[in-house]
Each structure stands twice: as structure tokens, then as C-alpha cells.
N, C-alpha and C positions, 0 to 999 in steps of 0.2 A: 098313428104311425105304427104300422107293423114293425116285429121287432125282425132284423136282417139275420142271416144264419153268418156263423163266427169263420166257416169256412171265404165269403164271400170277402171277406176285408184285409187286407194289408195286415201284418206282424209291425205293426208299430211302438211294442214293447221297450224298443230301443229308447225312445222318448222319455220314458216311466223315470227319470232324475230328477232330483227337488232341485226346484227351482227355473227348469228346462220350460224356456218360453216356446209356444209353439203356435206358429202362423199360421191360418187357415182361410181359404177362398171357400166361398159359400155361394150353393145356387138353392135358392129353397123353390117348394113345387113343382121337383123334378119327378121322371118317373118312378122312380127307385132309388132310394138309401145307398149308397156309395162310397167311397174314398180312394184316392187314386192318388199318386205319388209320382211328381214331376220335377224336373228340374228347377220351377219357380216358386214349387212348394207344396202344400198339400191343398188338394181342390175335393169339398166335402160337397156331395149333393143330396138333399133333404126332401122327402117327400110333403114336410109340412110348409104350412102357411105363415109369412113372416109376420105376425100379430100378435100382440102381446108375450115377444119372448120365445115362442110356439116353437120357431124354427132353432132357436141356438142350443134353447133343450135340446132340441134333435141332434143336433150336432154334438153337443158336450157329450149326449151317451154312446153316439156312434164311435167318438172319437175314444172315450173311455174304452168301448168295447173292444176295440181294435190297439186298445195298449195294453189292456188285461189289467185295469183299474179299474176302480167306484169312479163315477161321476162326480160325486162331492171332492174327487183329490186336485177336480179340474176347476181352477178361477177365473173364471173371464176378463180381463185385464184391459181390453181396447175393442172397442166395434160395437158395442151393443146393439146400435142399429144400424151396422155398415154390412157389406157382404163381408169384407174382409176386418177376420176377430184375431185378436190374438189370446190363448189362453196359457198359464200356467200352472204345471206340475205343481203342489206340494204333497209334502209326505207326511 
């Protein structure tokens, strides 16, 4: 997975509160690293392949990089192998 440039992603910052659960749609081996912000939620598209975990890493750092957080602040809480995950903020 290429790393995305910080210019390309959402200000998702807002998120960055303990305990702030946050739901996400996932397309994994799409063309390009993404996140886009919709009235139904946030829809993360991943260049990687969904095996062994592969893909949600991709998203947990995307999703990190776009709140201006470490990846470790992010818990995976629901999805593990669904498209739709939900993760949680701690501090």
C-alpha cells in the first residue's frame, strides 16, 4: 500500500474524542486510497487486499492519517471481516 499524500484526505480531526465511535464503509482493492464523507457516513476505499486483516490495517492508518492520530489510538470494535467496521477513538 502506498502511503496517500495528507493533502488528499478529509480534516477528520474533529473525530479525534475519547471514546468517539466511528463507522466506516469499506471497499478494499480499489484504485486508490481514499475517504470521502457522506451523508450515510464515512466510505474508505483501500488499495489492499482483504486477507488476513491486510485491508483494515489500510484503513485504520488511512483513517488515523486523516484525524492526525497514531493508528494504535484507533480500536476496531465491530467488522473485522465485514465491509462495514466500526472503530473507536481512545486517548
Amino acid at each position: 500500500m502506498g502511503k496517500p499524500k495528507r493533502k488528499n484526505l478529509p480534516d477528520l480531526s474533529h473525530l479525534a474524542v475519547a471514546g468517539a465511535k466511528i463507522a466506516v464503509r469499506v471497499t478494499p482493492k480499489a484504485a486508490s486510497n481514499s475517504i470521502s464523507v457522506s451523508e450515510a457516513g464515512l466510505k474508505v476505499t483501500v488499495t489492499s487486499v482483504p486477507e488476513n486483516g491486510k485491508a483494515t490495517e489500510a484503513v485504520r492508518s488511512l483513517l488515523a492519517m486523516a484525524m492526525g492520530v497514531a493508528a494504535s489510538k484507533l480500536d476496531l470494535r465491530q467488522g473485522a471481516t465485514s465491509r462495514n467496521k466500526v472503530f473507536v477513538y481512545t486517548d
